[in-house]
C-alpha positions in Angstrom: 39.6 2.1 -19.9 36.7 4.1 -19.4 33.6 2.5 -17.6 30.7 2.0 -21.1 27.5 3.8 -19.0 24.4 1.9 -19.8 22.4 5.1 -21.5 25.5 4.6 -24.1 24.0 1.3 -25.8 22.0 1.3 -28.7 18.5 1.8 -27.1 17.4 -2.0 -28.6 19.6 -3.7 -26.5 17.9 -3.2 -22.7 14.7 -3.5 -24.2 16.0 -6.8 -25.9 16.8 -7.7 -22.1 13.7 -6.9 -20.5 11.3 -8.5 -23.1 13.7 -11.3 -23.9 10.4 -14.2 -22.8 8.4 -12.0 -25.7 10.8 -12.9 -28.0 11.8 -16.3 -27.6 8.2 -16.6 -28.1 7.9 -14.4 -31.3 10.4 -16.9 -32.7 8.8 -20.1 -31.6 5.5 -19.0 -33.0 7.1 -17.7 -36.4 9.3 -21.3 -36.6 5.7 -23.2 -36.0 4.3 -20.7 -38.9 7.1 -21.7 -41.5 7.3 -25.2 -40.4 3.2 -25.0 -41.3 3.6 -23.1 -44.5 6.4 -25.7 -45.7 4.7 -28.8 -44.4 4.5 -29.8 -48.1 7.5 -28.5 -49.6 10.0 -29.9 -47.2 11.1 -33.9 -45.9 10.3 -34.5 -42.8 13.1 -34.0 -41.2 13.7 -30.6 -41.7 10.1 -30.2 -40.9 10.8 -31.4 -37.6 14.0 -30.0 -36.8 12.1 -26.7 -37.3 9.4 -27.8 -34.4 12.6 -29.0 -32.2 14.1 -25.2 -32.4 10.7 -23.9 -31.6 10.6 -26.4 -28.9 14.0 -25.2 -27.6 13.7 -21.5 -28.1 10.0 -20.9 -26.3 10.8 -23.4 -23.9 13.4 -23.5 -22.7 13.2 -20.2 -20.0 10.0 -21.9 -19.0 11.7 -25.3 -18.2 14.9 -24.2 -16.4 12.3 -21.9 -14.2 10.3 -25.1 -13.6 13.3 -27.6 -13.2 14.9 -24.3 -10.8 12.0 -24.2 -9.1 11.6 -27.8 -8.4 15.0 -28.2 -6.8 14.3 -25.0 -4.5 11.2 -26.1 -2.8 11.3 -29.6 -3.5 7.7 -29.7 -5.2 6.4 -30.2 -8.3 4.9 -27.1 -10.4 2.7 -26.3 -13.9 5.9 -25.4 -16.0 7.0 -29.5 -15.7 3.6 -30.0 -16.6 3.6 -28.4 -19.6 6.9 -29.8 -20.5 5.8 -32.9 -19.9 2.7 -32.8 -21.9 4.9 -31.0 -24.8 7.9 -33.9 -24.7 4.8 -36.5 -24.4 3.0 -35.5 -27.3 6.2 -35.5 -29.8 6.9 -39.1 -28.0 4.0 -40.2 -30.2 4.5 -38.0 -33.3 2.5 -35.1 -32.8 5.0 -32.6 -33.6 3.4 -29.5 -34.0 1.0 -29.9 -31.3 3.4 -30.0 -28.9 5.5 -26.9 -30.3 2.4 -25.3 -30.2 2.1 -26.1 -26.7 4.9 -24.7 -25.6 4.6 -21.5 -27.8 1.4 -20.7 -26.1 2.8 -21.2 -22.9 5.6 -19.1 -23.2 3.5 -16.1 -24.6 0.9 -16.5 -21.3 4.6 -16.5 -19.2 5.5 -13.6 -21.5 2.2 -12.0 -20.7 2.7 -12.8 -16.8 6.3 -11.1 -17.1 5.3 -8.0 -18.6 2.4 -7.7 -15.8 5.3 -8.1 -13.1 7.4 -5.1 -15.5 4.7 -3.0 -15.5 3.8 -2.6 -11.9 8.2 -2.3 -11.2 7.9 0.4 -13.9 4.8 2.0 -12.3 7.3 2.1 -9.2 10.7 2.7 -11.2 9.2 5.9 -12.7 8.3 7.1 -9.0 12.0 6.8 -8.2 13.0 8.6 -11.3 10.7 11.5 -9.7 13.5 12.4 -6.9 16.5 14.6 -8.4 19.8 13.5 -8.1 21.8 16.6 -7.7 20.5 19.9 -5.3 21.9 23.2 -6.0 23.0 24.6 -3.2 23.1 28.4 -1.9 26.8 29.0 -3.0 25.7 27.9 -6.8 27.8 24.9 -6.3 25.5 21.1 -7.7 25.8 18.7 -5.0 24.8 14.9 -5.5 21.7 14.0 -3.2 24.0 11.5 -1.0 26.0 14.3 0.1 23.5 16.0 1.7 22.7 16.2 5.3 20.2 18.0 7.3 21.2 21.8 8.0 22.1 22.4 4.5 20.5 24.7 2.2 19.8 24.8 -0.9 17.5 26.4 -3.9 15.0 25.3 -5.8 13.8 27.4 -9.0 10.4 27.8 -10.4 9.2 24.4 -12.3 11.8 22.2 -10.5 11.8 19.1 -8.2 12.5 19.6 -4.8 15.0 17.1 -4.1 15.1 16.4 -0.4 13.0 17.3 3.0 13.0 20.4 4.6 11.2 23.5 5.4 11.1 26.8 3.8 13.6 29.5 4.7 12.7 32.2 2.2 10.3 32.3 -0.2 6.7 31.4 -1.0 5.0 29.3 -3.9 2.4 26.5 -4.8 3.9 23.1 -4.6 2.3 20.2 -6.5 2.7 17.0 -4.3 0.6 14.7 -6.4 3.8 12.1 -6.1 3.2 12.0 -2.4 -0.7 12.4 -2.2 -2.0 11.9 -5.4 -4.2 14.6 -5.6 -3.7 17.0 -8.3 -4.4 20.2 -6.7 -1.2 22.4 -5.8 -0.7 23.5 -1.9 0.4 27.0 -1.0 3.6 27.0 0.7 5.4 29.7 2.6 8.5 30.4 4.9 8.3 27.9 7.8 6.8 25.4 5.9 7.8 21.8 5.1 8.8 20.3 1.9 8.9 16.9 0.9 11.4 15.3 -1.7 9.7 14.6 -5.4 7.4 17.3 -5.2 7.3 20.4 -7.8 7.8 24.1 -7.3 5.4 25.4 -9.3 5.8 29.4 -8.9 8.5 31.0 -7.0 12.2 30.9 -6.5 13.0 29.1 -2.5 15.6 28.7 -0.3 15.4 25.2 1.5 17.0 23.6 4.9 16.8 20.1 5.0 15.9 18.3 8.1 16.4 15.0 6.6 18.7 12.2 5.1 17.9 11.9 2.1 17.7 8.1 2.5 15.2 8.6 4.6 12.7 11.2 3.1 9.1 10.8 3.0 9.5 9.6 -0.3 11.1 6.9 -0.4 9.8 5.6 2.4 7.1 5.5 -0.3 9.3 3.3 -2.5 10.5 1.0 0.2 6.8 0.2 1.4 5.5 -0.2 -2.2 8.9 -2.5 -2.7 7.9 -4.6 0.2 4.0 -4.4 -0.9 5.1 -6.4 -3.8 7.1 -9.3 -2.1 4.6 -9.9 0.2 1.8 -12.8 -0.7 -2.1 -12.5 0.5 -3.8 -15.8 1.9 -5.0 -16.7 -0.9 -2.1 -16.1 -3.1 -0.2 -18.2 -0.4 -3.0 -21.1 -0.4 -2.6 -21.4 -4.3 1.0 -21.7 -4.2 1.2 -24.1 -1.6 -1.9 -26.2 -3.2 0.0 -26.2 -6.5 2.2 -28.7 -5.2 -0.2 -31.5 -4.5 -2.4 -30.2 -7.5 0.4 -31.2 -9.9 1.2 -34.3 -8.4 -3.2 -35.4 -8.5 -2.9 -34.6 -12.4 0.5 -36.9 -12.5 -1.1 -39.3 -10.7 -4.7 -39.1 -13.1 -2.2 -39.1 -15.8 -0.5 -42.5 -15.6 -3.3 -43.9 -15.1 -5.3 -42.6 -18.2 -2.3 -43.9 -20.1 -3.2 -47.1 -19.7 -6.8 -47.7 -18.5 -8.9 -46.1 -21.4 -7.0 -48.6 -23.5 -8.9 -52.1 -21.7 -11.9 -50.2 -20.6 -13.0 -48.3 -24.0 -11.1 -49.6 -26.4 -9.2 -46.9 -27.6 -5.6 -47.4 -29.4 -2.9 -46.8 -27.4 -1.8 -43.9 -29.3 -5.1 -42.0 -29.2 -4.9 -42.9 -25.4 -1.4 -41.6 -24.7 -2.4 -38.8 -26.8 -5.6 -38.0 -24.4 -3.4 -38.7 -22.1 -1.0 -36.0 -22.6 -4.2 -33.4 -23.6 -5.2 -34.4 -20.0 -1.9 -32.8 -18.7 -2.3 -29.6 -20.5 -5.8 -29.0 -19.6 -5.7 -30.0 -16.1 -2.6 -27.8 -15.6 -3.9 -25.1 -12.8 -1.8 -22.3 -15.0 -5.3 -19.8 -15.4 -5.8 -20.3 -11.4 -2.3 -19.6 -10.1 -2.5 -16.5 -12.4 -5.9 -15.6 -11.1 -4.3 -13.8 -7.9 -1.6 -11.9 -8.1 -1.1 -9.8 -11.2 -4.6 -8.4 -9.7 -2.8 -7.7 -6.4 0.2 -6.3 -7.6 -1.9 -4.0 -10.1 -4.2 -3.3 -7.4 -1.1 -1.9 -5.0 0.2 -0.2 -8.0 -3.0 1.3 -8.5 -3.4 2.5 -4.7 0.2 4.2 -4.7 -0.5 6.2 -8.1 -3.4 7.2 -5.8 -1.6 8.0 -2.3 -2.6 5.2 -0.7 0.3 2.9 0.0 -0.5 -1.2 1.4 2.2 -2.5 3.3 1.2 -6.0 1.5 -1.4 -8.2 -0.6 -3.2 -9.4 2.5 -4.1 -5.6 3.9 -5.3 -4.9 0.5 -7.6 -8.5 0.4 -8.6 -7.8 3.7 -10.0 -4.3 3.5 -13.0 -5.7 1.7 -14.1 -7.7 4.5 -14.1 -4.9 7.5 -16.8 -5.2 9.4 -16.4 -1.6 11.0 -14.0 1.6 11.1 -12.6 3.6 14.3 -11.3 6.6 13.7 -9.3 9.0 16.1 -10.6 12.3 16.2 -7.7 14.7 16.2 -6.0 14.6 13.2 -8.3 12.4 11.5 -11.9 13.4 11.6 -10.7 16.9 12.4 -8.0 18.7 11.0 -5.6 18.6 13.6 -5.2 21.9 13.8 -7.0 23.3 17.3 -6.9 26.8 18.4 -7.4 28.0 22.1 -11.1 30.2 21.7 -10.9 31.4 25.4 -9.2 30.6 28.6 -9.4 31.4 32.1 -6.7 32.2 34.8 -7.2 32.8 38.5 -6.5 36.6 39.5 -2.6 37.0 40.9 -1.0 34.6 38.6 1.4 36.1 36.1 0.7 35.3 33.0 3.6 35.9 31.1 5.6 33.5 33.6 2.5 31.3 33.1 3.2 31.5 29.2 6.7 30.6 29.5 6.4 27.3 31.4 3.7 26.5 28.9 5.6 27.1 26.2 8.6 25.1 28.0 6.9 22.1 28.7 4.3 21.7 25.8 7.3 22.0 23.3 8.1 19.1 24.6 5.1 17.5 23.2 3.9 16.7 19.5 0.8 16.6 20.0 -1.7 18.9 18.2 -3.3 20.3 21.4 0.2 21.2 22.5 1.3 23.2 19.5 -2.2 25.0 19.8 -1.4 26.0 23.6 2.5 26.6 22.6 1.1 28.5 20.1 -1.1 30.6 22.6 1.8 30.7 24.9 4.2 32.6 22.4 2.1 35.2 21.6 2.0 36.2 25.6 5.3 35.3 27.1 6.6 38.9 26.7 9.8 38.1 28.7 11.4 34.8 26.9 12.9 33.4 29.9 15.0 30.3 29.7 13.5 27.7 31.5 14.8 24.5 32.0 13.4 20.9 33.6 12.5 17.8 32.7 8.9 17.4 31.4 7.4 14.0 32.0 4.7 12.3 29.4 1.6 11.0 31.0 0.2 9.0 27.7 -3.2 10.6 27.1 -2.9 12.6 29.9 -1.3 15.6 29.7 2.5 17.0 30.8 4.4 17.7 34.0 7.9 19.3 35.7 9.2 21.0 38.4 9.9 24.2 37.6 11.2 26.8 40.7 9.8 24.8 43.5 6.7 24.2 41.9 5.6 21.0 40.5 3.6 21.8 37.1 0.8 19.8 35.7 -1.1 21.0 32.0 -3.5 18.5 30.7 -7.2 17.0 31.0 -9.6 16.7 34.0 -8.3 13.3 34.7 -4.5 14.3 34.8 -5.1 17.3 37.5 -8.5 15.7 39.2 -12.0 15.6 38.0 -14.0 16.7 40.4 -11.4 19.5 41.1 -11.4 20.7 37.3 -15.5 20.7 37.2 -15.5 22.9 39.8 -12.5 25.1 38.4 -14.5 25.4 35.1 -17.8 26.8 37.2 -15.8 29.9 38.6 -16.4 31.6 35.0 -18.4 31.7 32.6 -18.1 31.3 28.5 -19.8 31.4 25.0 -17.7 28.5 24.1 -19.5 25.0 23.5 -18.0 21.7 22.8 -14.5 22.4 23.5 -11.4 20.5 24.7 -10.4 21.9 27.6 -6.7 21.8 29.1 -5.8 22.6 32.6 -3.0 24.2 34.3 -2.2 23.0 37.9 0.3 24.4 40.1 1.4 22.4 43.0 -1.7 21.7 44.4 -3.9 23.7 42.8 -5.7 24.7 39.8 -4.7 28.0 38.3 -5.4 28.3 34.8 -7.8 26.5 32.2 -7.8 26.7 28.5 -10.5 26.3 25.8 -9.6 24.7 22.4 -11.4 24.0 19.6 -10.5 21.5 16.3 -12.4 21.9 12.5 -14.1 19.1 11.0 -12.2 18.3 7.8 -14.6 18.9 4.7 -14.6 15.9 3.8 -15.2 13.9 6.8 -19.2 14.3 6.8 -19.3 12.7 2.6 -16.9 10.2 3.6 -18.6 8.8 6.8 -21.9 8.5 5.3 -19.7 6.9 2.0 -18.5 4.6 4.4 -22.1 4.0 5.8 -23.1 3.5 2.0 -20.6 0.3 2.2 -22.2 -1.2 5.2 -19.9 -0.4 7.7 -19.8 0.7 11.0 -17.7 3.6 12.3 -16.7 4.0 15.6 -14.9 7.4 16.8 -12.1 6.7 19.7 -11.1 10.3 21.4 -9.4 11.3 24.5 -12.1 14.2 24.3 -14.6 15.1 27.1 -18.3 13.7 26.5 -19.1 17.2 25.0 -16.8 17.9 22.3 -16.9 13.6 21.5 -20.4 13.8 21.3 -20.3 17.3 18.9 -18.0 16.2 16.8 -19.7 13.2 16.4 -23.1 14.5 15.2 -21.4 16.9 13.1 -19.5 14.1 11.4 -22.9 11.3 11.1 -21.2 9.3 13.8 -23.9 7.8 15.5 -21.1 5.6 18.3 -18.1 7.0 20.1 -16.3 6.3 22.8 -14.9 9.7 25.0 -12.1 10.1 27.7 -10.2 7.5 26.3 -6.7 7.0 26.8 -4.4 4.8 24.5 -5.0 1.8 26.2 -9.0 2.3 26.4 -8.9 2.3 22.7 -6.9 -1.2 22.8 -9.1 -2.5 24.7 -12.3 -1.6 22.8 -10.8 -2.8 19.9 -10.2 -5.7 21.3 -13.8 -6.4 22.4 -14.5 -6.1 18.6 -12.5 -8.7 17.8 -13.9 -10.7 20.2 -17.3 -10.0 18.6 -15.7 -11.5 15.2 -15.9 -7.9 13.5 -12.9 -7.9 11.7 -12.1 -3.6 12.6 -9.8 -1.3 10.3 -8.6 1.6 13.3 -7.6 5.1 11.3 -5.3 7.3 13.1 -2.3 9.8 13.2 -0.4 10.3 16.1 1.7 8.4 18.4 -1.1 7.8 21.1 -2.8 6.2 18.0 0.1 3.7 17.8 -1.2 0.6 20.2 -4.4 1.2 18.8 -3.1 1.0 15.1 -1.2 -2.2 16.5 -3.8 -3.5 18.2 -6.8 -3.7 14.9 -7.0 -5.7 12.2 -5.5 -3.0 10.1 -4.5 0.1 10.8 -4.5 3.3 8.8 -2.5 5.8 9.3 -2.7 9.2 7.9 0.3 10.3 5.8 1.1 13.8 7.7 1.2 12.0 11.4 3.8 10.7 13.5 6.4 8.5 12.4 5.6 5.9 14.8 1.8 5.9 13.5 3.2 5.4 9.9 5.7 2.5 11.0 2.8 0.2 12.8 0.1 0.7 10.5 -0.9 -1.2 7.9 -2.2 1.1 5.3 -1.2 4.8 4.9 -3.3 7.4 3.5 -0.2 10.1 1.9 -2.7 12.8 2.3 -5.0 13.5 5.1 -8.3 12.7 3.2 -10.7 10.3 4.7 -12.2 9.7 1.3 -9.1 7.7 0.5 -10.2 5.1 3.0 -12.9 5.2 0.9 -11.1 4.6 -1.9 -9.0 2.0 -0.6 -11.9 -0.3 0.2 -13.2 0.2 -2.7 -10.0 -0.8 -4.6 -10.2 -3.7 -2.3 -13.6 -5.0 -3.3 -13.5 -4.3 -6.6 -9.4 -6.7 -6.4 -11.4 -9.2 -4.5 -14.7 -9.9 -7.4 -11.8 -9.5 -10.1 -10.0 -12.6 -8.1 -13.3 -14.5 -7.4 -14.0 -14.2 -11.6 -10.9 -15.2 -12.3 -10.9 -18.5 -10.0 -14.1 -19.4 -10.7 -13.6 -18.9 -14.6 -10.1 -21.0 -14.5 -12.3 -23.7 -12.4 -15.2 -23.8 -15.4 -12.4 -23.6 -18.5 -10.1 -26.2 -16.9 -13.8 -28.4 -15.8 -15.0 -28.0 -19.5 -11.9 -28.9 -21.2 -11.5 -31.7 -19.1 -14.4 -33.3 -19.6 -14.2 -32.3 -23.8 -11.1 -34.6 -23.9 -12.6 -37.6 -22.5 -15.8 -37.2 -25.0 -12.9 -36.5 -27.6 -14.5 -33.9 -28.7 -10.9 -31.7 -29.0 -7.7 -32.0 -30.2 -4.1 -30.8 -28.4 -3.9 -27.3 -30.4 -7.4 -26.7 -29.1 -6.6 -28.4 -26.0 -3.1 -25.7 -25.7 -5.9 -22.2 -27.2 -8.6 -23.3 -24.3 -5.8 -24.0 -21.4 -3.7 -21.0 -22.3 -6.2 -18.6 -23.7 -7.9 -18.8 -20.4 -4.5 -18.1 -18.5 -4.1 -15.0 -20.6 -7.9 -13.5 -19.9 -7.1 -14.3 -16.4 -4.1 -12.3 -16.6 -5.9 -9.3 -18.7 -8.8 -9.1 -16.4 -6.0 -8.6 -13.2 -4.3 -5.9 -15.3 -7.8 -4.0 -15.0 -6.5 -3.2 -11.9 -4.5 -0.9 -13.0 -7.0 1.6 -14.6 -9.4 4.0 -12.7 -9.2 5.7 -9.5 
C-alpha cells in the first residue's frame, strides 16, 4: 500500500493537532455557556452532567500533565492545584464555579502552548528556508543528503542556494538576511563563499561545495537556536524549583483554613471550605511561573530573526548586567582585512624565493595577517616553487620551518627578538604610521620586515560610544604594537587597551576583572580569541570567524556588525524589565486576591478571572518580545 504523505490530509486535521489545548477549551467554555443559558429550562442533573463534560474535556490535558509531572520529579505542581480547587469546589455544590475554573485554566495553558508554537514556528520556518534538492551541473536534481563537498552545482537567478561553497563562475548579489539579518544584498563573485539559505538575487552561478550539508553554517543556526530553547536561565530554574515547596505552603495554608475560620470567625463550614478552595486558586503561583519564559524564548526568537543567536536563556539574562566589553581588534573592531602598505628587505636577498617561503608557511595560517602577507607573497613569487616543511604555530607569535638549511621565522618583534627588530625597523625609513608590523628572520638574522595596515569597520566608532551610552566599559585586547593599539583605539573612542598581548595575556586580564566583580562580555573572531571567549563571562563571537571562536562562545553575532552587540544587550534589558513586571505584577494580583478572599469581598468565578487573567497578561506582555528590532 502506498505510504498516505502528511501534505495529503485535509489541511484541518494538523491544525486540529497542533491547537488541540485551544479546543478542548473552546468546548469547555461553550458547555459552561449552554449549561448557563439552560440553568432554568433543564433538572439538575442534566445541568450538571453538562459542567462534568466541561470538567473532563478542559481538564483533563491539564491534569494528566500535572499527575505526569508529579510522578517524574516527585513534587508537587500548580496544575494539582487547580484540580484540586476545581474537584473541591463541586465537593460542596458549586458546580459552575469550578467548570469555570478549569476552563480558564486551560485557555491560560492554551495561551502558554501557542507561545511555545510560535517561537518552534519562528524556527520551523527558518528550516523550511534550506532547499531540499540542488541541481547539479549535468541537469540532473539531487537531494541535499547526497551531496558532498567537491560537487557542483547551479543555482539560477531568484533561487536558494542550498548548501556551502564558493563561487566557480559567475557573479551576483546574494541576500543573506537568513544568516545575518540585515536586509541589504552582498555582492558576490568567483572565489567567493556561499552559505546555505541564502538567495541569488541576479545572476546565473556555478557552485563547489566545501561542506556537508549537515553541517552548513545554517543549521548550525538551527541546532544552537534548538538548544537556546531547552536551556533554562537562573531565574527560570529558581521558579521551577521554588514551585515545589510553593505548592506544598498553599496545601499546607489550605487545610488549615478549612477548618480554623470555622471556630475563630464563625463562618459556616461551607462558606469556609468554599474560601478554602478560592484560597487554592488564588494562591496558585500560575502568573509567576509564566512570568519567565515565554519572554525568554520570545526574546531568543527575536535575536535569531535578527542574526544574533544565544546559546541559552542565561547568556541572554545575563547580558543586561555586563559591567564592561573587550573586544579583539582584528576582525572585530577592524575589518579583518589588512593589507601590507610597505615593506623592507635587506639588499642580496631574493625576493621571489623570499615570496615563496612566505607564501609556504603563512598558508599554513588562518589568520588575517597571514592571508594579507600570502596575499603580498603571490603577487611576487614569479617562480612558483614547490616548497615543502613543516610550519610550526607559535600562538600569538608568529610561524616557523626549516626550509633548505635555513630555519625561518615570520612574525612580531617578540617571536624574532625585540630589541633586534627595533633596530631592524631604524635601517629605513617610511610614511607609514600605526602599522602592524611582521618580521622575517632567517637563521639568525633579520632580513625582511613588512608593514600592514587593518580598516576600522564603519560602524565601530557609533557602536562604542552606543555602548558607552549604556554605561559600560570597553576594553580593546590586541596582539598589536603600542602604536597601532593605541591608533586604533582613539580612532574607535576607546579610551583602555591593552597591546602585545598574546592569548594567554588576554585570559589573564580577564580574569583580573572578574576578580574585580565586573561581570565582562569578551567579543572576538578568531581562534587566538578562543581562551579568551572561554575564559569571560560571555563570549561573543563574530559570525564570519573561526569555527573554534563560534563553538566556545556564548553569543554569536551572524554578521560582523558590532551594533548587534548593541542590539543584543539591549534585547537583554529590555527581557529582563518585561520579567521584573511580570513577577512583581503576579506577586501584587496573587497579594490582592488573597487578601480579597479573607475580607470575602469575591466570589470563585472572580477568584478563577483575577488568578487566570493575570496569568494570561503575564503571558502577553512576554510575547512583546517578539516584536521590534
Amino acid at each position: 500500500m502506498e505510504e498516505i504523505k502528511t501534505n495529503q490530509y485535509p489541511f484541518f486535521i494538523p491544525n486540529l493537532k497542533i491547537h488541540g489545548e485551544i479546543i478542548a477549551a473552546a468546548i469547555s467554555g461553550i458547555l459552561i455557556l449552554i449549561a448557563w443559558v439552560l440553568s432554568s429550562r433543564i433538572d439538575y442533573a442534566l445541568w450538571v452532567s453538562l459542567l462534568i463534560a466541561s470538567f473532563l474535556i478542559g481538564g483533563f490535558a491539564k491534569a494528566k500533565e500535572g499527575i505526569t509531572e508529579t510522578y517524574k520529579t516527585k513534587q508537587l505542581n500548580v496544575e494539582l492545584l487547580m484540580i484540586i480547587a476545581a474537584i473541591g469546589a463541586a465537593s460542596i455544590g458549586y458546580w459552575a464555579e469550578g467548570a469555570i475554573l478549569i476552563f480558564i485554566f486551560s485557555l491560560s495553558g492554551a495561551l502558554e502552548s501557542y507561545t511555545e508554537n510560535k517561537n518552534k514556528n519562528e524556527l520551523q520556518s527558518l528550516m523550511q528556508l534550506q532547499p531540499e534538492t540542488a541541481t547539479l551541473l549535468n541537469g540532473e536534481v539531487a537531494a541535499i543528503d547526497q551531496l558532498k563537498p567537491g560537487d557542483q552545482i547551479t543555482v539560477k537567478t531568484g533561487e536558494r542556494i542550498p548548501a556551502d561553497g564558493f563561487i566557480v563562475k559567475g557573479h551576483t548579489t546574494v541576500d543573506e538576511s537568513a544568516l545575518s539579518g540585515e536586509s541589504i544584498p552582498i555582492s558576490k563573485e568567483s572565489g567567493d563563499e556561499v552559505f546555505a539559505g541564502t538567495v541569488n538575487l541576479s545572476g546565473s552561478l556555478q557552485i563547489e561545495i566545501n561542506t556537508l550539508p549537515t553541517e552548513t553554517m545554517f543549521q548550525k543556526i538551527i541546532e544552537l537556536v534548538q538548544n537556546a530553547h531547552e536551556e533554562r536561565s537562573p531565574s527560570q530554574q529558581f521558579i521551577e524549583k521554588f514551585e515545589g515547596l510553593y505548592v506544598k505552603i498553599v496545601l499546607l495554608t489550605v487545610a488549615v483554613m478549612m477548618f480554623l475560620p470555622h471556630y475563630l470567625f464563625g463562618w459556616t463550614w461551607t462558606d469556609t471550605v468554599y474560601r478554602a478552595m478560592i484560597l487554592l486558586v488564588v494562591a496558585s503561583p500560575c502568573a509567576l511561573i509564566a512570568s519567565i519564559m515565554p519572554a525568554t524564548l520570545s526574546a531568543i526568537s527575536n535575536g535569531a530573526r535578527q542574526g544574533i543567536l544565544f546559546k541559552g536563556g542565561v547568556y541572554v539574562e545575563a547580558l543586561a548586567k555586563l559591567d564592561a566589553v573587550a573586544l579583539d581588534k582584528t576582525g572585530t573592531l577592524t575589518k579583518g582585512e589588512p593589507v601590507v602598505v610597505d615593506y623592507f628587505i635587506n639588499q642580496g636577498q631574493d625576493t621571489a624565493y623570499l615570496a615563496n617561503i612566505i607564501y609556504m608557511m603563512e598558508s599554513e595560517s588562518i589568520h588575517p595577517l597571514a592571508q594579507a602577507m600570502k596575499n603580498w607573497a603571490d603577487e611576487h613569487r614569479k617562480i612558483q616553487r614547490e616548497i615543502t616543511a613543516s610550519v610550526q604555530h607559535h600562538n600569538g607569535r608568529g610561524l616557523s620551518a626549516g626550509v633548505d638549511d635555513d630555519y625561518w621565522m615570520i612574525g612580531n618583534a617578540e617571536m624574532v627578538g625585540k630589541q633586534e627588530a627595533d633596530k631592524f625597523l631604524q635601517t629605513f625609513t617610511t610614511q607609514e604610521q600605526a602599522t602592524t608590523n611582521i618580521f622575517v628572520k632567517r637563521s639568525k638574522k633579520i632580513i625582511a620586515v613588512f608593514l600592514l595596515k587593518d580598516t576600522l569597520r564603519q560602524d565601530a566608532v557609533e557602536a562604542i560610544q552606543e555602548l558607552h551610552g549604556l554605561g559600560l566599559r570597553t576594553i580593546m585586547l590586541t596582539g598589536d604594537n603600542q602604536a597601532t593599539a593605541e591608533s586604533i583605539a582613539q580612532e574607535a573612542g576607546i579610551t583602555e587597551f591593552h597591546a602585545n598581548c598574546l592569548p594567554e595575556d588576554k585570559v589573564n586580564y580577564l580574569k583580573q576583572l572578574k576578580q574585580q566583580k565586573q561581570q565582562t562580555a569578551m567579543i572576538g573572531d578568531g581562534v587566538n580569541d578562543a581562551p579568551a571567549l572561554a575564559t569571560a563571562n560571555i563570549g561573543v563571537a563574530m559570525g564570519t570567524g573561526s569555527d573554534i571562536a563560534l563553538e566556545t562562545a556564548n553569543v554569536v553575532l551572524m554578521k560582523n556588525n558590532l551594533a548587534k552587540m548593541v542590539n543584543a544587550i539591549r534585547l537583554s534589558k529590555k527581557m529582563n524589565a518585561i520579567i521584573k513586571q511580570n513577577i512583581i505584577f503576579s506577586l501584587a494580583v496573587i497579594s490582592i486576591l488573597i487578601a480579597s478572599n479573607f475580607l470575602q469581598i469575591i466570589n470563585m468565578p472572580l477568584g478563577v478571572i483575577g488568578h487566570e487573567g493575570s496569568t494570561i497578561l503575564v503571558i502577553l506582555n512576554g510575547l512583546r518580545m517578539l516584536k521590534g528590532n
